[in-house]
N, C-alpha and C positions, 0 to 999 in steps of 0.2 A: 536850300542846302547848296552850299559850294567845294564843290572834290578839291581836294590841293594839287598843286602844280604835278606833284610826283606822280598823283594817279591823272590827271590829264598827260603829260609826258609818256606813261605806260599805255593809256589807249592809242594816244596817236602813233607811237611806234607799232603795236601790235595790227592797226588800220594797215600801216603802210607794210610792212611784211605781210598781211594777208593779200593785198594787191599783187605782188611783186612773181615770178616763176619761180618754180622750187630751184632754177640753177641760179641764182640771180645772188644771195647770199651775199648782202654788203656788210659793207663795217655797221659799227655803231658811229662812226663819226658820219660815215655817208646818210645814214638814216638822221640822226642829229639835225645833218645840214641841210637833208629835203624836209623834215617836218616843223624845223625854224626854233630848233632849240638849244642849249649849250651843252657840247661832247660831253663836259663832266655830272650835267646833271643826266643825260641819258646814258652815258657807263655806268651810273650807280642805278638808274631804272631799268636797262636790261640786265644785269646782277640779277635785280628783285624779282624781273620776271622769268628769268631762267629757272631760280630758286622755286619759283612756284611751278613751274613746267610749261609757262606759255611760250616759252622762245629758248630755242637751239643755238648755243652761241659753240662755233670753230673754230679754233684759235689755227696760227700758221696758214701754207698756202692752200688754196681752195675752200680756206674758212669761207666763216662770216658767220651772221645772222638768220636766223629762220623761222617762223611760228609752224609749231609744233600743232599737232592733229586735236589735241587737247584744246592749245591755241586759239584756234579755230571754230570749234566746233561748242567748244564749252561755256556754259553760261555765265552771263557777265556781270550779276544780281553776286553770288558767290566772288568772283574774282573781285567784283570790288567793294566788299566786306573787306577783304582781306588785305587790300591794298588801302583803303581809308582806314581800317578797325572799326569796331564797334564801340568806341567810348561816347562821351556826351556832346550834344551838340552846343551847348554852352557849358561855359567853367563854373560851375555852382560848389565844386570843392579849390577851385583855384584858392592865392593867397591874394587878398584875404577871402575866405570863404563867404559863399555869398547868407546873409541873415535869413532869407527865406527857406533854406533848403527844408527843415526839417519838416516843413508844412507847404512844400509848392508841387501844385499842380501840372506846371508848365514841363516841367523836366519830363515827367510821364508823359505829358503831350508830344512833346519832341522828339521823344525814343520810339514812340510808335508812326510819327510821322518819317523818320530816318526810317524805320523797317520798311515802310511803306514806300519811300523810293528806291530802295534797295530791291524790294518784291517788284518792282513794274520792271526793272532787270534783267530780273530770272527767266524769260524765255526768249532773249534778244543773247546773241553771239558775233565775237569781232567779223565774222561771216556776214553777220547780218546785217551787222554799220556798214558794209564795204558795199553793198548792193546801190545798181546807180540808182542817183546820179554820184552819190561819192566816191565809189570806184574812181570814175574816170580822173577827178579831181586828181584824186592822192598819186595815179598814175604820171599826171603830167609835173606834180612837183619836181624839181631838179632830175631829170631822169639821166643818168648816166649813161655811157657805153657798157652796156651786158647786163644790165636793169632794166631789163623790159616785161612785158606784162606774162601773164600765164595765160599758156595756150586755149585754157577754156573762157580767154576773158576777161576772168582774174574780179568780177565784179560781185564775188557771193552767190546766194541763192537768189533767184529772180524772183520778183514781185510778184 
């Protein structure tokens, strides 16, 4: 199984806000520019993830960007359910529909396999991706003046 660009986009900014100090609060273009993606397609990814309550988005002076407790902490089996969906993993009703469907196996195969990546997941949180050695990585991407790390480290829960 392969996530789409939009739910890759959405982890990698959610990584890099979990790294970052809670005064540190960049743009989304600053986050864009460290995790190597284009401003518009990550304005319409922190949209989705604010939508969902993974990221605090400030608009005006002292804004910026933030992951949220929820963010953080919440499991990521759920989060990307909901950023993939749950539909098929192949188009067996696409046009033209495919001839097997009313007797194929595979498709049930496939939906339980999807669950099943989905479940391995479920007890892993953007917390958890950030633990080094990725921490330090996402740290050193483009790091700005006043984007520096959080005082505990900023690297998750430890090993």
């Amino acid at each position: 199984m392969r996530l789409t660009k939009s739910t890759d986009i959405a982890l990698r900014i959610a990584m890099r806000l979990a790294v970052l100090d809670e005064e540190a609060n960049p743009t989304t273009r600053e986050v864009a520019d460290a995790v190597g993606v284009p401003y518009t397609h990550a304005a319409k990814v922190v949209s989705r993830l604010q939508h969902l309550g993974v990221v605090e988005a400030r608009r005006g002076r002292g804004g910026g960007l933030s992951l949220t407790a929820a963010g953080r902490t919440g499991s990521l089996g759920p989060l990307l359910r909901e950023l993939e969906g749950v539909g098929d993993v192949v188009g067996c009703e696409d046009e033209p529909p495919c001839p097997l469907r009313s007797a194929c196996r595979l498709r049930g195969a496939l939906r339980t396999a999807q669950e099943a990546f989905f479940a391995a997941l479920d007890p892993l949180s953007i917390g958890d991706l950030v633990a080094s050695p990725t921490g330090p990585v996402l740290l050193e991407l483009t790091l700005r003046p006043g984007l520096g790390a959080r005082p505990d480290g900023g690297a998750g829960p430890s090993d």
